[in-house]
Steps between C-alpha positions, in 0.01 A plus 500: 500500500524150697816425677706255378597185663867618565367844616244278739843305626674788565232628715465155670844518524500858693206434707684166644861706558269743728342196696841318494677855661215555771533136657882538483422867692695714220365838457585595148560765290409393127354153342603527117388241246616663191491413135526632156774842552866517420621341796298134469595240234217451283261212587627542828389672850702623791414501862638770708435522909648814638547505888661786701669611223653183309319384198507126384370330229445156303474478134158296395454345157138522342447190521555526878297760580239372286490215705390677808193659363289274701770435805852581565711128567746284373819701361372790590360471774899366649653819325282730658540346838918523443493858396227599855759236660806751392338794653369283852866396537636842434263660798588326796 
């Protein structure tokens, strides 16, 4: 079965979180891009990050995460960087 393009953006979408969280020197516990079970809106994706013990996340619409199948930017891009941002600021 070929992926889809929102299951290709949510992978984009993970891959870039882990490259985002190395140069920012976060070790992490858990990169979730989840769709599709009883906790997600339909349509609809959310990001979680879990770092020493606290889990955040960002809600994605499809079209969003659609949108990143060939590169992660834009809206995105800016909400991923806020929610990495929350957990930088929280370290020091």
């Amino acid at each position: 079965m070929a992926l889809t393009s929102f299951d290709i953006g949510k992978l984009k979408i993970a891959a870039h979180v882990r490259e985002e969280l190395d140069l920012a020197n976060l070790a992490f516990e858990a990169i979730r891009c989840k769709s599709g079970d009883l906790h997600t809106r339909p349509g609809s994706a959310v990001l979680q990050i879990t770092i020493a013990g606290i889990t955040r996340h960002i809600d994605l619409s499809r079209e969003e995460v659609e949108g990143c199948q060939s590169i992660v930017a834009g809206e995105v891009w800016y909400k991923i960087a806020d929610l990495i941002g929350q957990f930088a600021r929280h370290s020091l």
